[in-house]
N, C-alpha and C positions, 0 to 999 in steps of 0.2 A: 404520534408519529413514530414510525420505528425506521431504522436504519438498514442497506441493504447491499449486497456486494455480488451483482452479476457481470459472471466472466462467460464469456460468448466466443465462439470461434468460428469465423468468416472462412468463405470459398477462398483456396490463396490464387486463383486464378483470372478473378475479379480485379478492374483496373481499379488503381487508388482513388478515381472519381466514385467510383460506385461503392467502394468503404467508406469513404464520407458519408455518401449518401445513406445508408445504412443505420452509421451512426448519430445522424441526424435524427432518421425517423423514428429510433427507439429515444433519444432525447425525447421527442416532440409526446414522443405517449408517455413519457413523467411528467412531462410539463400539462399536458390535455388534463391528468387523470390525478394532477394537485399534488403532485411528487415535486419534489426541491435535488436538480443534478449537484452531487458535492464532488467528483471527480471524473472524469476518463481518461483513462489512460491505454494509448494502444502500442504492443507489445511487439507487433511487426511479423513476421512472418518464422514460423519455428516449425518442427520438425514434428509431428502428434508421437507417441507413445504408441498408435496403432490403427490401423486404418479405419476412417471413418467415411462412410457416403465411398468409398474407390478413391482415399484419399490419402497423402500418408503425407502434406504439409496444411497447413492452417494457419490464419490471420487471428493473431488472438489480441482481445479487448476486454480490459478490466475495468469495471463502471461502477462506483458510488452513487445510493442515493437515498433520499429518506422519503418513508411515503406510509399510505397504509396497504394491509393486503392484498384490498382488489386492484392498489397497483400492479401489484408483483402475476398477479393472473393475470391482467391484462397485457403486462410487457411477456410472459413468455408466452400467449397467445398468439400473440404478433411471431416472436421469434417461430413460433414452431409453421405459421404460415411461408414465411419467408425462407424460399428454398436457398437463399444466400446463407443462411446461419445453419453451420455443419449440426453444431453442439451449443448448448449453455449447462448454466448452473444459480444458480443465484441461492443464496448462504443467509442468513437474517446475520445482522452483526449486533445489534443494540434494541432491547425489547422499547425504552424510553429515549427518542431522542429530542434533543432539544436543540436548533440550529445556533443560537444567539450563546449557549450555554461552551457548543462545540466552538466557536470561534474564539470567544476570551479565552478559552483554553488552549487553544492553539499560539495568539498572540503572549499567553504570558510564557507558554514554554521554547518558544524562539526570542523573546528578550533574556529567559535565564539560559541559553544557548549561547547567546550571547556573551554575556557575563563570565560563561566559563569557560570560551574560548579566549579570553580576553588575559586571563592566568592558568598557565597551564599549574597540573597536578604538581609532580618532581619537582618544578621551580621553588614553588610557593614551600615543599618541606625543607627547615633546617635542618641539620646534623641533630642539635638537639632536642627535635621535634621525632627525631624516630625512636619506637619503642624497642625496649631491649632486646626481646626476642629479634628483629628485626637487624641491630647493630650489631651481631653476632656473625651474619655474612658478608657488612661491607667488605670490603677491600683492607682499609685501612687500618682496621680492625686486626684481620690477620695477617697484617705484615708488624701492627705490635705485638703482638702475640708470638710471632717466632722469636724478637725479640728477648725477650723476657725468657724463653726458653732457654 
């Protein structure tokens, strides 16, 4: 299974019932075509960089998913039918992906998020925890230092 990252951009003229709709039916051909959806995310309605179709805004959607290739032919197949979808692109992210592998991963680096929100950085260093170079620009530093002058 490899992993996969198509971003798509929608008619912005199109009611939000019919982006749904949209979004669903390219869902549904990962799901048909043995693809696993790991995200969507939609980006809402932005400004293009240049006219596409007699267009100069678009509905953009960024979609996650793992599958094998003739997924990714089959979903921009569909796209390229579907006179709703201005543009796409889809990008390969991960040549080996592993769903159960990506999840622990994910779970242990929001417990160590965790963790390190939990002590901040500054807090946690004493005075005599800084290195020398470093105890050079406190503050306190150079106010004994005039001293001593």
């Amino acid at each position: 299974m490899r992993k996969y990252e198509t971003f798509f951009i929608l008619d912005p003229d199109l009611p939000d019932e019919v982006n749904t709709a949209v979004d669903e039916k390219l869902q549904s051909v990962i799901a048909s075509n043995g693809g696993t959806l790991l995200n969507c995310v939609p980006w809402g309605k932005r400004k293009l960089a240049y006219p596409v179709k007699k267009r100069i805004r678009g509905h953009y959607v960024l979609m996650e998913f793992a599958g094998g290739p003739e997924l990714v032919s089959e979903l921009e197949r569909n796209m390229r039918l579907d006179e709703r979808v201005l543009k796409f692109i889809t990008v390969k992210l991960d040549d080996r992906f592993d769903p159960e592998k990506e999840e622990s991963l994910k779970a242990s680096a929001a417990s160590t998020s965790d963790e390190a929100e939990a002590v901040p950085a500054a807090a946690s260093m004493a005075d005599e925890d800084w290195p020398e170079e470093a105890s050079e620009g406190k503050p306190e530093d150079d106010a004994s230092q005039a001293e001593e002058e």
